[in-house]
C-alpha positions in Angstrom: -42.4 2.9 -3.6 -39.0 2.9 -4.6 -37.5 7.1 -5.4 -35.1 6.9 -8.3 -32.1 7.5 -6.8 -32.7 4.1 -5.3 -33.3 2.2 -8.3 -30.3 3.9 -9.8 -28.2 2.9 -6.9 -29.1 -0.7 -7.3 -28.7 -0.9 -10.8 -25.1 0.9 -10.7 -23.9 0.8 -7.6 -24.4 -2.8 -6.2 -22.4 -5.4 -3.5 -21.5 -4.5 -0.4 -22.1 -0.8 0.8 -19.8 -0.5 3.1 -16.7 -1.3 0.8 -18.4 1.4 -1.2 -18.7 4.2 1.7 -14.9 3.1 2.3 -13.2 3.6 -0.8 -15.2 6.9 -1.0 -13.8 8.1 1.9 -10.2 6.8 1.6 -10.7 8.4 -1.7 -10.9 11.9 -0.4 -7.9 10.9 2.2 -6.2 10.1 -1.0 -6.9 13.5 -3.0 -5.9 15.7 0.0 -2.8 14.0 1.3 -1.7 13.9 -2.6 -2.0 17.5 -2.9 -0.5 18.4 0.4 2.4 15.7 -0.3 3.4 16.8 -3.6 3.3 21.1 -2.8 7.2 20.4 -2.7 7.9 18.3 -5.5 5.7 21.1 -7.6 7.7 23.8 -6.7 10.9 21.8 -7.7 10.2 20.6 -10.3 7.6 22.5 -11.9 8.1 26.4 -10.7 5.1 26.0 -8.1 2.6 24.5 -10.3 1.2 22.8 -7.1 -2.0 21.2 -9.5 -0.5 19.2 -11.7 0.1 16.8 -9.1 -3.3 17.0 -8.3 -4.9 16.6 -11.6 -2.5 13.9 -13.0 -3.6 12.0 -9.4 -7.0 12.7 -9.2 -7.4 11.0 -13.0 -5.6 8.1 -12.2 -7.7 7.7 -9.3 -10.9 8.0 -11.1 -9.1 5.8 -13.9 -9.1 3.2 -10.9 -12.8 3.9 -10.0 -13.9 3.3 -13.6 -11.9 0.7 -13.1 -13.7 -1.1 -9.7 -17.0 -0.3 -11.2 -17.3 -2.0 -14.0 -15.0 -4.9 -12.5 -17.7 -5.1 -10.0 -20.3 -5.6 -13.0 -18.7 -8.6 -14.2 -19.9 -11.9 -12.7 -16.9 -12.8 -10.7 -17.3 -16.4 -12.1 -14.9 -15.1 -15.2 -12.2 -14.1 -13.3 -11.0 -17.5 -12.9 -10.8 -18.0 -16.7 -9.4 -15.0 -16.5 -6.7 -15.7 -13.7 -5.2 -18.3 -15.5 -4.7 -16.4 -18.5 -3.1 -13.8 -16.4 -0.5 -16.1 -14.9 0.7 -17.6 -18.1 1.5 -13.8 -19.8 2.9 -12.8 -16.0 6.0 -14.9 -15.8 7.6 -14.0 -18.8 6.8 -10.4 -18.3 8.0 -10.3 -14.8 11.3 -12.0 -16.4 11.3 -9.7 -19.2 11.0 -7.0 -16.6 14.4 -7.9 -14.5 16.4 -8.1 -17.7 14.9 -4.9 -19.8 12.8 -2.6 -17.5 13.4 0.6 -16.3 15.4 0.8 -13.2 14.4 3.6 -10.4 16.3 3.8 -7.4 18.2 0.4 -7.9 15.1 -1.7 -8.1 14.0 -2.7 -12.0 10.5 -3.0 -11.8 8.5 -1.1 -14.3 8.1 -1.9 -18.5 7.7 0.8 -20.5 4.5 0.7 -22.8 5.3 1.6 -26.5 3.7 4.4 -28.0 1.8 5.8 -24.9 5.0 6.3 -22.9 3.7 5.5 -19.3 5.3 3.0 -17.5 3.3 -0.2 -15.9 4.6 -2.5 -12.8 4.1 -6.0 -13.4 4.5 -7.3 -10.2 0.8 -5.9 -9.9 -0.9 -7.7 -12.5 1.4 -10.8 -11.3 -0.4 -10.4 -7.6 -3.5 -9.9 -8.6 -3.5 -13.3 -11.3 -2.1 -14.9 -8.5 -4.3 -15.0 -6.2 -7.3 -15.0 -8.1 -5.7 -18.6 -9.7 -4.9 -19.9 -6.0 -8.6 -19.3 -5.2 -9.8 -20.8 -8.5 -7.4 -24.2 -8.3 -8.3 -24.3 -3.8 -12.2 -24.3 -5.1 -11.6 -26.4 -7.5 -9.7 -29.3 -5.8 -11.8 -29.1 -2.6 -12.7 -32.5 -2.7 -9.1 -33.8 -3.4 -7.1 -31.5 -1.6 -5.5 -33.9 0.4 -3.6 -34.9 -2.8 -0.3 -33.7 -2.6 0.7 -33.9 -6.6 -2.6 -34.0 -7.4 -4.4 -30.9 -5.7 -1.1 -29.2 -3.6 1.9 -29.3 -6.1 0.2 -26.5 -8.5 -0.4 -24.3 -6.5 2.9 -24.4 -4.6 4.4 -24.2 -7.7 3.3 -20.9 -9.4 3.5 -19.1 -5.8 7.1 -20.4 -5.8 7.2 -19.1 -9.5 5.3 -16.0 -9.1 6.7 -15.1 -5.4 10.1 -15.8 -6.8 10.1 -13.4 -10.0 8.8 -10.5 -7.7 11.3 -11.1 -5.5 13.7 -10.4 -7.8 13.5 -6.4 -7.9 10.8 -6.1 -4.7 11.2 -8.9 -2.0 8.7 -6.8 0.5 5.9 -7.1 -2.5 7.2 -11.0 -2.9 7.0 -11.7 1.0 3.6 -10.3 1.4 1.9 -12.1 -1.6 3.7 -15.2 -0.6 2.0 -14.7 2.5 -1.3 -13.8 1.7 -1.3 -17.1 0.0 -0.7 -18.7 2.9 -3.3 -17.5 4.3 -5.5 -18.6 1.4 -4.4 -22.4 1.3 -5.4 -22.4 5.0 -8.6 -21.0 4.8 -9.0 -23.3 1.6 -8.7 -26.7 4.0 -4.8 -27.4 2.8 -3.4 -29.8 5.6 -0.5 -28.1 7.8 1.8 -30.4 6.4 1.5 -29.0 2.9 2.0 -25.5 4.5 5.1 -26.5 6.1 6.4 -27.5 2.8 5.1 -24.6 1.1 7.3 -22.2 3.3 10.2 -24.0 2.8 9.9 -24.0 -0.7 8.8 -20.2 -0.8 11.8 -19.8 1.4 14.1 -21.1 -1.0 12.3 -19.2 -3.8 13.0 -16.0 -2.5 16.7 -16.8 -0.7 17.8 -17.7 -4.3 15.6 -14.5 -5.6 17.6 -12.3 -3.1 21.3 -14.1 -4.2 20.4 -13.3 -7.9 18.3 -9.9 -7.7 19.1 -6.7 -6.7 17.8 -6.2 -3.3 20.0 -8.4 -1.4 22.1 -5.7 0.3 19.4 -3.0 0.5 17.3 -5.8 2.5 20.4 -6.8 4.5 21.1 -3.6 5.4 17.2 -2.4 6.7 16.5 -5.5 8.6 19.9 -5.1 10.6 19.5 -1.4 11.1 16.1 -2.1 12.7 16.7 -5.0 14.5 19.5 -3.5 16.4 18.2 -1.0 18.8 22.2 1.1 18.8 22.2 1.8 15.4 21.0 5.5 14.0 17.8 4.9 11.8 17.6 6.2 8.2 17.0 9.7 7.2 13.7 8.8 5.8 12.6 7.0 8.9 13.8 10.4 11.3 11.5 12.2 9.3 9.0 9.9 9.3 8.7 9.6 13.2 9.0 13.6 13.6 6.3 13.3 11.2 4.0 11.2 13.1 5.5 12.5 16.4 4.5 16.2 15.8 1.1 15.6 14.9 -0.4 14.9 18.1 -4.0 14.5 18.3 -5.5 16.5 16.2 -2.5 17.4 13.5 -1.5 20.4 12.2 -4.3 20.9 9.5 -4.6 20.0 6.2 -1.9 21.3 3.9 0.3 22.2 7.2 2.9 19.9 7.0 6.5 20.6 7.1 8.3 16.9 7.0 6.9 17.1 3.3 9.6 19.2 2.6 12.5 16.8 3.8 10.8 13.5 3.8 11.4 11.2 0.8 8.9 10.1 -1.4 6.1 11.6 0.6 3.6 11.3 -1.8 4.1 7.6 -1.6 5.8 5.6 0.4 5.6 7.5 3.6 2.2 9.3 2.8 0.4 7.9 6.2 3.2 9.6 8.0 1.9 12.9 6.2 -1.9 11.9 7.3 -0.5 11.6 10.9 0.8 14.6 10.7 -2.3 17.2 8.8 -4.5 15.4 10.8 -3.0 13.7 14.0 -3.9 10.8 15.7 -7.3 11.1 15.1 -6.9 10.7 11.5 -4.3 7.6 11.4 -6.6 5.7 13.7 -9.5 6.6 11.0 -7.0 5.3 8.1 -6.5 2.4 10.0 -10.3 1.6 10.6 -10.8 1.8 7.9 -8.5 -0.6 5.9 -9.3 -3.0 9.2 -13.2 -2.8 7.8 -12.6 -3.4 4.4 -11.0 -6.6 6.2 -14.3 -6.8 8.0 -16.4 -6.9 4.6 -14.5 -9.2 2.6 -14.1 -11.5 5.3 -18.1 -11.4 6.0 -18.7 -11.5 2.0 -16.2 -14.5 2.2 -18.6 -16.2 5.1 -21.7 -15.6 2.8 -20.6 -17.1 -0.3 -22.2 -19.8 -1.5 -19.2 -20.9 -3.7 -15.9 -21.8 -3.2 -14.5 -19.6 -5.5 -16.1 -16.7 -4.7 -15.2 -16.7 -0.7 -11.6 -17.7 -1.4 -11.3 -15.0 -4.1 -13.0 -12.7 -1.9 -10.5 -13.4 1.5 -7.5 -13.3 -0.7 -7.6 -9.9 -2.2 -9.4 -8.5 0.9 -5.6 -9.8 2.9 -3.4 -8.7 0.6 -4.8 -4.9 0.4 -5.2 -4.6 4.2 -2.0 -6.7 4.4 -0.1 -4.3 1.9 -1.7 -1.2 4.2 -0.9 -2.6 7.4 3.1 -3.1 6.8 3.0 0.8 4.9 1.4 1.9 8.2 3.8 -0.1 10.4 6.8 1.4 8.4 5.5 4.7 9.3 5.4 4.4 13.1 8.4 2.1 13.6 7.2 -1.1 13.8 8.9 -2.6 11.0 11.8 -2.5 8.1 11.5 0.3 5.1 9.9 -2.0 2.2 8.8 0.8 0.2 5.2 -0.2 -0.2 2.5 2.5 -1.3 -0.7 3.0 0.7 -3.2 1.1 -1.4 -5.7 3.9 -2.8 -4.0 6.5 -1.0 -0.7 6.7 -2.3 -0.1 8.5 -5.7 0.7 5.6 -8.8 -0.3 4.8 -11.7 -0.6 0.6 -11.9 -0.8 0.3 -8.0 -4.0 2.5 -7.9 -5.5 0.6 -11.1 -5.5 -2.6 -9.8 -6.2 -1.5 -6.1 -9.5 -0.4 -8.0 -9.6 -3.8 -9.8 -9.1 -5.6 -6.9 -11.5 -3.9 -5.0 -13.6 -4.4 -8.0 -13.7 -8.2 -7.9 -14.6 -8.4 -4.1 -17.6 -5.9 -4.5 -19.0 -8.7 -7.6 -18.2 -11.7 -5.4 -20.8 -9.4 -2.6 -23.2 -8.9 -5.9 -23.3 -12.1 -6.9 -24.0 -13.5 -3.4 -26.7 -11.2 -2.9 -28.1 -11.9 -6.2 -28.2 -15.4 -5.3 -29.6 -14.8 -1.6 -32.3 -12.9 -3.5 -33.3 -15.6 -6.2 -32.5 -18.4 -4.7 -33.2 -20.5 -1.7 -29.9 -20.9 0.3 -28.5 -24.9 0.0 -26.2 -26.7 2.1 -23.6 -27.7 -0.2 -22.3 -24.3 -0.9 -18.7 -22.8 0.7 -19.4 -23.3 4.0 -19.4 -26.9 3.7 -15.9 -27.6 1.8 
């Protein structure tokens, strides 16, 4: 006989458990490298008031678990109405957003909502519709998809779109999304031919972004200092190594850090060189298993669908989160450029930890749904794995 709790689990709390156990516990990586990372910024800005920081984080981040759950109680089947719908209100608003947003650091990026006051980054909303609507027009053009205008020339066409309007005032965000759907159109049977064009045209998409946004020196100037092995690294990057360098094994302990202090935008954009450093090796190799299971999951809830949709919706949001963590991670240690990317669920934001949670949302109803099916329904043989 079924205890209570068990029932309740089911009926709340269903999809893939795993996914759940990780986003609890990057959750409470999140909470305490937040409230280390910010101790500074408090006493700055706010005379020591070392929990505002921590408040205004931890709602946003149970804004973004509201969020996933009741993403993940929506049959996933309406996201690709929904994706579309998405798209068509993105482009303009990315537009809108390189000619009228707020500009932080050199990079315009963010509208501000009327009324409320609280900023909101498209390029999120642009990524997520994006690749939910690449999954929804690859399942639906399975049995054509050797068509070039027919079945190809669509989808090439908003990632150029999409990809290109990012690129704009955040070529890192633009590059990975562009290639996440790469990934997506090969999983989803597109002939390498078609992918050859595809990155020629993306390449062009964000070379003429680049000449006509604002990132064009910036990027210039990190890819050449970390290419060439003579030239002095960045501020933020010395930090970030001593960081990661003088955690060792086992890291300082939690709250100990002292590159918070000097390091830019700890809370953020070099918040996995904070983990390193509280809690050592140990810790960033946890980090990293994590994401690298979350990987694991969608991949496996990807192999068990039997639609089209749902696996290729599944694959793509599951790449571009672990994707998106990967190259923050790399960053840290060394391994590539300064894009600026947050840690996704980690990282303190406002729109980047809502649809991290939306995101994360959608894969966990493509795992409901499967199982729901798997449960009700005799398994058939025309389903995902066959297209």
């Amino acid at each position: 006989m079924e205890t209570l709790y068990t029932k309740t689990q089911k009926q709340f709390f269903e999809g893939d458990r795993t996914i759940w156990a990780i986003v609890i516990l990057l959750s409470i990586f999140s909470v305490l490298a937040v409230y280390s990372a910010t101790g500074t910024l408090a006493f700055k800005r706010l005379d020591g008031d070392t929990e505002y920081y921590l408040l205004k984080h931890a709602i946003l981040l149970a804004l973004s678990l509201v969020a996933m759950w009741v993403c993940h109680r929506i049959d996933y089947k309406y996201y690709s109405r929904l994706s579309r719908f998405a798209l068509l209100i993105s482009a303009p608003l990315l537009l809108l957003t390189w000619l009228f947003g707020s500009t932080v650091n050199e990079a315009t990026r963010w509208l501000m909502i009327p009324f409320i006051n609280q900023s909101f980054q498209v390029s999120d909303l642009a990524k997520l519709a994006l690749i939910a609507n690449t999954a929804s027009m690859l399942s639906k053009r399975q049995q054509s998809i050797r068509e070039l205008q027919r079945a190809i020339l669509p989808i090439i066409f908003w990632c150029g779109l999409i990809c290109g309007l990012i690129a704009l005032s955040n070529f890192s965000s633009a590059v990975l999304l562009f290639v996440t759907c790469l990934l997506l159109m090969f999983i989803g049977r597109v002939p390498l031919r078609y992918l050859a064009t595809m990155v020629v045209i993306g390449g062009l998409a964000c070379g003429i972004a680049l000449a006509l946004g604002q990132r064009l020196g910036t990027a210039i100037e990190r890819v050449s200092t970390f290419v060439r092995a003579n030239n002095k690294v960045s501020f933020q990057e010395e930090q970030s190594y001593i960081a990661v360098a003088t955690g060792g094994i086992v890291g300082k302990g939690i709250g100990n850090s002292h590159q918070r202090n000097l390091l830019p935008h700890p809370y953020s954009d070099f918040i996995y060189a904070i983990i390193v450093e509280e809690y050592g090796l140990f810790g960033g190799i946890i980090v990293l298993i994590l994401f690298l299971t979350l990987l694991y999951r969608g991949m496996v809830t990807m192999a068990k669908s039997e639609r089209a949709f749902g696996g290729l919706l599944s694959a793509g949001l599951s790449f571009s989160l672990v994707l998106q963590a990967l190259t923050h991670m790399a960053v840290v240690v060394g391994l590539a450029p300064v894009t600026g990317l947050p840690l996704p669920l980690i990282s303190m934001g406002g729109t980047s930890l809502l649809f991290t949670g939306i995101s994360l949302g959608i894969v966990l109803s493509v795992s409901r749904g499967e199982r729901e099916i798997l449960d009700h329904e005799k398994p058939v043989e025309t389903g995902f794995q066959r297209v």
